[in-house]
N, C-alpha and C positions, 0 to 999 in steps of 0.2 A: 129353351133359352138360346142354346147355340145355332137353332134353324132360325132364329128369330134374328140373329147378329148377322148371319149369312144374308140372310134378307135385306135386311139395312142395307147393308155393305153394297152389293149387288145395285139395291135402289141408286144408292148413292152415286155409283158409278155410273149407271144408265143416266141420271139427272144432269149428268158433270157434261154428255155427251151428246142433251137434247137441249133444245131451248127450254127458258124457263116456266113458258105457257105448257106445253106440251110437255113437261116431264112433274105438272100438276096435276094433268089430267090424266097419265097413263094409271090403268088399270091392273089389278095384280095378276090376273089372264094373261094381258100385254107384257107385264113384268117380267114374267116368268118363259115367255115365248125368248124375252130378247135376252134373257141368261142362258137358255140352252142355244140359241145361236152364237154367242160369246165363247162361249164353251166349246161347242163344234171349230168358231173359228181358231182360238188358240190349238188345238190338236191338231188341225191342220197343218199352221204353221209349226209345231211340234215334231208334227210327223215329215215334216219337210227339212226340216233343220237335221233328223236323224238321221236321212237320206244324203243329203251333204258330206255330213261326218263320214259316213261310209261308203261314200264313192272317192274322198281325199284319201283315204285310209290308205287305199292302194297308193297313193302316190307321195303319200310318206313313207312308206317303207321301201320306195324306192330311193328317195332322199337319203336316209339312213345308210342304204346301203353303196348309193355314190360315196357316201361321205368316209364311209369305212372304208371302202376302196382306195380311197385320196390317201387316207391317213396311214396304210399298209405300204402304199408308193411313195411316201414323206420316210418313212421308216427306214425302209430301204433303201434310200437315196443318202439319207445322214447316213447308215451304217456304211455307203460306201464313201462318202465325203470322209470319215474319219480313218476308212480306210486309207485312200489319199492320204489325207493329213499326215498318219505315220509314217508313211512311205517318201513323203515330200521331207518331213523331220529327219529319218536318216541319211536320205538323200544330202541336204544340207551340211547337215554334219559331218558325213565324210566328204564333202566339197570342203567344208570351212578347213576341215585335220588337211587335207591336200591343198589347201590355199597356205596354212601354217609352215607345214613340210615346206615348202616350194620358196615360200619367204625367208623362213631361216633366219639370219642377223639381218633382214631387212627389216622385221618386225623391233625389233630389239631398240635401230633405229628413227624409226619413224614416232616410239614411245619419245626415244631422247629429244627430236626433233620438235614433239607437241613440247616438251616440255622449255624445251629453250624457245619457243614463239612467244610461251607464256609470259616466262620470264624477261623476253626484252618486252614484250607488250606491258608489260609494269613500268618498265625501263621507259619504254617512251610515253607512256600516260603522266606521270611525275616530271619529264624532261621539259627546261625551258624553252630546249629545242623546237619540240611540239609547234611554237608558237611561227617558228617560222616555217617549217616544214609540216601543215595538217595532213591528218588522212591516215598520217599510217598505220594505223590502228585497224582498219577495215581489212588490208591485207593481210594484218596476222590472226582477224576472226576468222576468216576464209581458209589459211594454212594449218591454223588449229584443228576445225572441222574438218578440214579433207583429213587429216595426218590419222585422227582418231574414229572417223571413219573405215566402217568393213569392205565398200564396195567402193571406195573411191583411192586413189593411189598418190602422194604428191610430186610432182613432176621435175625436173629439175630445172627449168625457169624457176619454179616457188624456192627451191632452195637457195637458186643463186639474187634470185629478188631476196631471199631471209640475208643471205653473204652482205647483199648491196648495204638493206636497210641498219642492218647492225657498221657496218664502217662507215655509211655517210655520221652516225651516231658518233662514235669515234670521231671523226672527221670535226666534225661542226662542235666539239665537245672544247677543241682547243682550239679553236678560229674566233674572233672578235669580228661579228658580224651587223651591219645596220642595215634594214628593213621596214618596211610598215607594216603595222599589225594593229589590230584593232584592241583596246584598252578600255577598260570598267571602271568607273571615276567613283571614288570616294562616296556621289551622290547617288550611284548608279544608271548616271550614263553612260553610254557606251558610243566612244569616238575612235578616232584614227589617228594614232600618233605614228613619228617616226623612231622607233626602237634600236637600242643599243647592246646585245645581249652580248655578255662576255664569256666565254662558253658553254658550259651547262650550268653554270653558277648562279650568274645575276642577270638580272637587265632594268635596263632605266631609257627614264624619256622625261622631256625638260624639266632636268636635275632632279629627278624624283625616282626614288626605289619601286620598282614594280615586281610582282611576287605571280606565278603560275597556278593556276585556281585548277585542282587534279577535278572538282567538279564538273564547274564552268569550262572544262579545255579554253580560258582564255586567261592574258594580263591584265590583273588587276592592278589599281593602284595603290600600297599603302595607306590606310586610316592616317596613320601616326608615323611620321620618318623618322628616324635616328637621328641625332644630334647633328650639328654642322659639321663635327672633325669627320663625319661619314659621309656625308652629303657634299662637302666642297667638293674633294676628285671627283664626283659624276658633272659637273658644270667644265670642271680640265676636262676630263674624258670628250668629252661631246664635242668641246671648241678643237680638241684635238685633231690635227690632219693629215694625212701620209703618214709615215713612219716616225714623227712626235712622237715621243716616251713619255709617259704620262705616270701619279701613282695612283692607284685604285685597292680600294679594302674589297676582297675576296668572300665569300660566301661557302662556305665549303659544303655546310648544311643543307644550301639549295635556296635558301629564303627564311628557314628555319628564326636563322639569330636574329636576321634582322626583325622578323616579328617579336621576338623577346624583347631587343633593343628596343621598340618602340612601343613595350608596355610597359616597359620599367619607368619608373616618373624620374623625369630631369629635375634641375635645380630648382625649377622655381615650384613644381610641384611638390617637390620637400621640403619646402617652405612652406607652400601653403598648409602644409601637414600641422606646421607646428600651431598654428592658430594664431590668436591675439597676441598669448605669452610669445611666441615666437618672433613676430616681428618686433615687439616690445625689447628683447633679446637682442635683433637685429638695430634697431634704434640706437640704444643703450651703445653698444659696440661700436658703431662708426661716428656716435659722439667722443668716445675713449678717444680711437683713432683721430678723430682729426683735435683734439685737445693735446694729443700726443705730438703729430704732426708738429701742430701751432707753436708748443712750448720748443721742440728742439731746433726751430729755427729761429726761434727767439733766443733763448741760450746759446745756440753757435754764432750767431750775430752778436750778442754780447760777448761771450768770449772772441773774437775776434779786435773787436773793439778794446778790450781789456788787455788782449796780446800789443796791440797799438801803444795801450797810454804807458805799459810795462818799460816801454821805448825810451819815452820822453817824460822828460821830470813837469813839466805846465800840465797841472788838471786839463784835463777836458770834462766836461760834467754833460756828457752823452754816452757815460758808462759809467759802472758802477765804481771801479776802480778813480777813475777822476773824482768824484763826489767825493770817496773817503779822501783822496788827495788835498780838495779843495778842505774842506775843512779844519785837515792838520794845519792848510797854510792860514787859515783863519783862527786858528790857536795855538800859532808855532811859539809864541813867547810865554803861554802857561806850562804851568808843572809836568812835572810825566802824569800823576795823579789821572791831574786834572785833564790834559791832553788823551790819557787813555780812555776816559769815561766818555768824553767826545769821540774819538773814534770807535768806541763800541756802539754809543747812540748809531752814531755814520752806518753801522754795519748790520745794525740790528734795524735800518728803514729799509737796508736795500735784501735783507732775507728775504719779504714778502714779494718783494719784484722778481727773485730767482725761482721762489717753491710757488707759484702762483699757478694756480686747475690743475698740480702737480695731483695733490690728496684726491683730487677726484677721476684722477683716472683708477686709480687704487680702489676705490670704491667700485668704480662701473667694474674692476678686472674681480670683485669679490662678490655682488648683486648678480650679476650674469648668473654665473656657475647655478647660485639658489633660485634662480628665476628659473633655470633651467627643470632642476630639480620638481619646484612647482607645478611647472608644466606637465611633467612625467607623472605624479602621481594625479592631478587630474585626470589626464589620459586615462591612468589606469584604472581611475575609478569609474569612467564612461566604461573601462573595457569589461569590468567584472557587473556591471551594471548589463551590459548586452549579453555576458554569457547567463545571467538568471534570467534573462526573457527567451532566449532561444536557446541555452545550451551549450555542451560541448562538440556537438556533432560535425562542425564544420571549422575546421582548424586555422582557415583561408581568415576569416571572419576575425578569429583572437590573433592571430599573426599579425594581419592588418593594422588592430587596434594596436595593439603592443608597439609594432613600428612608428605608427605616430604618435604615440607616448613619448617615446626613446629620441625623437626628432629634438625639441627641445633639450633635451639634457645634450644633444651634439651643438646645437646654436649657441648653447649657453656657455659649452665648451670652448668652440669656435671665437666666443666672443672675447671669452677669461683671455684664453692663451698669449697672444700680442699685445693685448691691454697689459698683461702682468711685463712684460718683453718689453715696451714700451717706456710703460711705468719704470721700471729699471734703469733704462737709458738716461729718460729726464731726469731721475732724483740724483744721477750720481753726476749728470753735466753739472745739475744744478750746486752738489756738494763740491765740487770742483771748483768753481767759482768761488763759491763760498768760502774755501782754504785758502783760493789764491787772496781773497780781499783780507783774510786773516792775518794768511802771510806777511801780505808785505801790513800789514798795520802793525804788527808786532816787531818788524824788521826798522818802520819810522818811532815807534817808540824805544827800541835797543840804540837807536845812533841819537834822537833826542836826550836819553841818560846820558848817553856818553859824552855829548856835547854841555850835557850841564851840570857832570861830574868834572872834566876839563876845565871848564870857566872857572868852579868851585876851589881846583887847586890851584 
């Protein structure tokens, strides 16, 4: 069976390598001739392939032994490189101990010296100076690096340039200087203005605060200025010429306050704080005010008027006192009785002309206050309302709120205060008057008795 598969096999492959006619027709004679020629050839080439092998053979092991050779001479080359190396290592180090020795309190110096480079290079990176003097920053990267440097030594140009750049600092610190220098706008353009830097403090350019960006090494412009009482001296400042004395608000901070100043909200933003009640607050209150206004120039107009007719015995009925006058003389021959009940009617028409939108400033100076109030605990219910959605975590958040909670209850304040100050004023002009029309009505009914006690006897 197995001579019978070798046979196949054999067939098969002799067929694969004749044509199809002829490898139908080969005989198993033929078959059998062209496997033992197959067979002879592979041994051939078998025995030629071994022959190969063993004529490289030699020349692999001479490979082998260049290679070992190389790697004996790498060996010994690092063994002496390292020798080197330690020998270069002590070498060094008793160079660097004899560079140390030799130094002495040079060293000691050249530590203090990196360390004051440092230090004014802060100095000048925060300085508004910077803006007119660039650059000098590069000098003290360069001084630093040499100073703290093992092979490099700093020379004494670099110290006396370090001398220079620290007193022009100085210098320029207390000088009021103008220059142009280029300025980062609000929108973030960036233009060329002409700058007014007042020593290491402030500077400004048409009438506006500008502030030193330590990032940007440039002048920026304020977002948000400070109120006018800050702002006017920079418009003096500027118109200012020669030796004009001027007054200027100081920055001691560097630019520090005035960014506070211009995040803290002005009037009208703590207004806006208080909401609807607020301005509703605001309403209310310069209605008081100007009803208060109204009434006491009415009242000192009438009592003026009053002071007049006090003068002269002829009614005038262009005051109040006239009118109670006119009347007595329109019932001088009735009784006292009856004479007094007229002049009470007379006195009791002209009340309402004297206490008139009196009562209601009394009201706005009593409504405020609670409007205020109002106000604040809505607030604070928005406030307590934002901390169960976000929490306590951010204190910025409840402050805030709280603060304009508490805005109304100050408007509402604002509003009472004068209103009640006011209110005051008018009720007691207004009682004032009131006694004097009293007065004399009681003074023409005391001389009418007399006069008709007299007739009587």
């Amino acid at each position: 069976m197995k001579l019978r598969s070798v046979f196949l096999v054999a067939a098969a492959t002799i067929g694969m390598n004749l044509p199809a006619t002829a490898a139908e027709s080969v005989s198993v004679d033929d078959l059998l001739s062209l496997v033992k020629q197959g067979q002879a050839r592979d041994d051939k080439a078998f025995q030629q392939r071994i022959s190969e092998f063993k004529a490289s053979r030699a020349q692999q092991q001479r490979l082998v032994s260049e290679v070992q050779a190389e790697r004996t001479r790498l060996e010994q080359e690092s063994a002496n490189k390292e020798q080197a190396f330690q020998q270069n290592e002590t070498e060094i180090a008793e160079a660097q101990q004899r560079l140390t020795n030799r130094m002495g309190s040079l060293k000691e110096l050249f530590g203090v010296l990196q360390q004051v480079a440092g230090d004014t290079k802060a100095v000048f990176e925060g300085s508004v100076i910077s803006s007119e003097v660039p650059g000098r920053e590069a000098f003290l990267n360069d001084l630093i690096k040499t100073a703290g440097s093992t092979s490099k030594l700093p020379s004494i140009e670099n110290l006396e340039q370090l001398w220079f750049e620290m007193q022009r600092e100085m210098t320029f610190s207390g000088r009021i200087a103008e220059y142009n220098a280029e300025v980062v706008l609000p929108s973030g353009e960036t233009t060329n203005k002409n700058v007014i830097r007042i020593g290491g403090f402030n500077a400004v350019a048409d009438g506006k605060y500008l502030n030193w960006d330590l990032e940007a090494s440039r002048l920026v412009e304020l977002d948000k200025q400070p109120g006018g009482r800050y702002t006017g001296p920079v418009s003096e400042l500027e118109s200012a010429s020669g030796t004009q004395l001027t007054g200027f608000w100081v920055d001691p901070s560097r630019g520090q306050l005035l960014k506070i100043m211009g995040q803290s909200p002005e009037l009208g933003d703590r207004v806006d704080q208080g909401g609807v009640v607020g301005y509703i607050i605001l309403v209310l209150g310069a209605i008081g005010v100007l009803l208060a206004v109204w009434r006491m120039i009415v009242l000192y107009s009438e009592g003026n008027k009053i002071k007049s007719q006090m003068k002269s015995e002829t009614p005038n009925e262009n005051n109040a006192l006239g009118r109670v006058m006119a009347v007595f003389n329109a019932n001088k021959n009735a009784d006292t009785e009856t004479l007094e009940l007229h002049l009470g009617e007379a006195i009791a028409a002209e009340i309402p002309r004297l206490t008139r939108a009196i009562g209601w400033i009394k009201i706005i100076s009593v409504v405020a206050p609670l409007l205020g109030l109002l106000g604040t605990v809505t607030g604070m219910i928005d406030v307590f309302e934002t901390m169960s959605l976000f929490g306590t975590g951010d204190p910025k958040l409840m402050a805030g709120g709280i603060s304009q909670a508490l805005v109304t209850t100050v408007l509402g304040l604002v509003a009472a205060i004068p209103c009640v100050f006011l209110h005051t004023l008018t009720n007691n002009r207004s009682r004032e008057l009131m006694m004097i029309l009293e007065e004399r009505a009681t003074g023409i009914l005391a001389r009418q008795a007399e006069q008709q006690h007299s007739k009587a006897a």
